[in-house]
C-alpha positions in Angstrom: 119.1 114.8 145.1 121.1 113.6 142.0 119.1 110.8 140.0 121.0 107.2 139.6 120.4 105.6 136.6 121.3 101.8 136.4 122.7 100.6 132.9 121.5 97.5 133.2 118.4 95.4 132.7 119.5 92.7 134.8 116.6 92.1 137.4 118.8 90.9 140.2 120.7 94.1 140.1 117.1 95.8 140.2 116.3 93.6 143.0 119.6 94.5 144.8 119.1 98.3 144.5 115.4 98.2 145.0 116.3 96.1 148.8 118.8 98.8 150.2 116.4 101.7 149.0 118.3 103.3 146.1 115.7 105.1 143.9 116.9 104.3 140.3 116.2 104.6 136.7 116.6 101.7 134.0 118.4 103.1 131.3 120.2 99.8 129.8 123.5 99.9 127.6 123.6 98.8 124.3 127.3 99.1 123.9 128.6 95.9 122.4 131.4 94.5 125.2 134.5 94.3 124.0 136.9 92.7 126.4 140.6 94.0 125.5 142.5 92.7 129.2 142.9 89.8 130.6 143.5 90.1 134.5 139.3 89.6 136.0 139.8 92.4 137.7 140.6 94.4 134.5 138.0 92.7 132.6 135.2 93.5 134.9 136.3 97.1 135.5 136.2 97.3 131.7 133.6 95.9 130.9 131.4 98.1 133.4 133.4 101.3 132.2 131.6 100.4 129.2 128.2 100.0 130.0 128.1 103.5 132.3 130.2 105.7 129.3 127.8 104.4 127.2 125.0 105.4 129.1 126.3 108.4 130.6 127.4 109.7 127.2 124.8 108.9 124.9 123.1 112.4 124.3 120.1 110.5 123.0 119.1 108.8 126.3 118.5 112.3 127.4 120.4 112.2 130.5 121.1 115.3 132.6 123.8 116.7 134.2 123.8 115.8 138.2 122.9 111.8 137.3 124.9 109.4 138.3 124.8 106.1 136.4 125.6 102.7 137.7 127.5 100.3 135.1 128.3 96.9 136.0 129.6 93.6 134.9 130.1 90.4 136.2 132.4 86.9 135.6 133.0 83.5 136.6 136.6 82.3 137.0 137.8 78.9 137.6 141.8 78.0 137.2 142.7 81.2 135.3 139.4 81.1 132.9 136.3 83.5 132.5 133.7 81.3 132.2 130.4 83.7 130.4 127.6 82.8 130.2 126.9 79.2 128.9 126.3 79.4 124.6 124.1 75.6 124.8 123.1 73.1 127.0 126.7 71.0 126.6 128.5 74.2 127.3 126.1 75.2 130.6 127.1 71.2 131.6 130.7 71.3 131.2 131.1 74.6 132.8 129.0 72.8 136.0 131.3 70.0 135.8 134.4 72.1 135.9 132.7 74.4 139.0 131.6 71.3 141.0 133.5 70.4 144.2 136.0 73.4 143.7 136.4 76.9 144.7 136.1 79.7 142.1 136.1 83.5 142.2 133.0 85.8 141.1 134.1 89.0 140.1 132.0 91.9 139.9 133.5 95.1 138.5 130.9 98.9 139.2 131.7 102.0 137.7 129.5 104.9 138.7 129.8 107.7 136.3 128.2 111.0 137.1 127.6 113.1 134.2 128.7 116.9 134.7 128.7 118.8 131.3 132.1 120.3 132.7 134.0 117.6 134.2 132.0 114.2 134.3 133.6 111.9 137.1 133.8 108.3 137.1 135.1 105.7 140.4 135.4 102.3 139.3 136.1 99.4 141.3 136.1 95.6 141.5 135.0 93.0 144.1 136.3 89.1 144.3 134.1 86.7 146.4 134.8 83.1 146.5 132.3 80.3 145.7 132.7 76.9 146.7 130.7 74.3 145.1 129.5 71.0 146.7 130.5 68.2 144.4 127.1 67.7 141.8 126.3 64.2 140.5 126.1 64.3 136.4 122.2 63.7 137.3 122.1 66.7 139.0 123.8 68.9 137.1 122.2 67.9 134.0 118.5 68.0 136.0 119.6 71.7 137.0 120.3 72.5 133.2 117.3 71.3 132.1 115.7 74.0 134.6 117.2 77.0 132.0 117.9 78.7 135.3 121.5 78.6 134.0 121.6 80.0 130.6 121.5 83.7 131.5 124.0 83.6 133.9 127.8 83.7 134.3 129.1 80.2 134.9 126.0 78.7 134.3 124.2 78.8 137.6 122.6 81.6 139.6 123.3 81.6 143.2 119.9 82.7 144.8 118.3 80.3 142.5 117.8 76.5 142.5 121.6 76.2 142.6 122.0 77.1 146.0 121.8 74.2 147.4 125.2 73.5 145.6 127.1 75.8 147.5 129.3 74.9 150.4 130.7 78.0 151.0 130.8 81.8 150.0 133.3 83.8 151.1 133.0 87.6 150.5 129.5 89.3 149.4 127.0 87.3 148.9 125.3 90.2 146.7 128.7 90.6 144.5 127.9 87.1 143.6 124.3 87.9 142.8 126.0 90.7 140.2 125.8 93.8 142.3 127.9 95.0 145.5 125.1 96.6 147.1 127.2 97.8 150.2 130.3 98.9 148.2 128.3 101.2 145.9 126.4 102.9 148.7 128.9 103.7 150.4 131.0 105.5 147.6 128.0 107.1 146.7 127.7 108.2 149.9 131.1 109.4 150.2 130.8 111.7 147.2 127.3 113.0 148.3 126.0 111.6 145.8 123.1 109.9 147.8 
């Protein structure tokens, strides 16, 4: 059995493994993102290449050979721009304003890296669901702000939290918006019996 080590300290992504019965490790990056593309799909496959490379190479973390580590990233993007995650409260309320009543894509780039001394192996690979917001009142949005739900998250709201009663429609995987393609990962893990 090869041990998976998540790069992450997220605690959805925890949630999401923990649900479909992945025993995992925590083992979070500290590498310092550095976004050098500009297509999402690029950016998040980046991003997560990252994370699981810094992990999966770090000597320190004590990692051995036969684990496989699980790097991931996530973004907003409404009309052509990454929205991150919100740097104040006037930042969390304009990116709200520019989501609300509109359809934007959540991208959520993995790359699962297993370390092998000889020839480590990496599969990266992106997901795009689309999110449709109802249209929010300036009341509301600025009520949900003041919750701080927001300011830990891409885009500024958190779709199994108090902001789901916002969204009109979701189409793709619900989980990729949470930050973690559940399904996807499993079954390339599978695929390379790596499960």
């Amino acid at each position: 059995m090869y041990k998976i080590i998540l790069a992450s300290q997220s605690p959805r992504r925890r949630e999401l493994l923990t649900q479909v019965g992945i025993i995992y490790e925590v083992i979070p990056s500290k590498v310092e993102e550095k976004i050098t593309k500009s297509d999402p799909v690029e950016v998040v496959i980046e991003l997560s290449q990252q994370k699981a490379f810094d992990v999966g190479g770090d000597t320190d973390c004590g990692i051995e050979d036969g684990s496989v580590v699980i790097g991931a990233d996530t973004i907003v993007v409404q009309d052509g721009n990454i929205l991150g995650k919100p740097k104040d409260r006037d930042d969390a309320i304009q990116m709200l304003e520019s989501l609300q009543g509109k359809t934007h894509s959540v991208y959520t780039g993995v790359t699962l890296y297993y370390k092998d001394v000889q020839e480590p192996v990496s599969v990266s690979f992106a997901k795009e669901t689309k999110v449709t917001f109802y249209k929010m009142s300036r009341d509301e949005i600025e009520a949900y702000v003041n919750t701080k739900e927001p300011m830990d998250k891409a885009g500024a709201y958190g779709i199994q939290g108090l902001s789901a009663v916002f969204i009109e429609k979701i189409d793709g995987d619900y989980n990729n918006v949470v930050g973690l393609p559940v399904a996807a990962i499993y079954q390339e893990m599978k695929k390379r019996g790596w499960l």
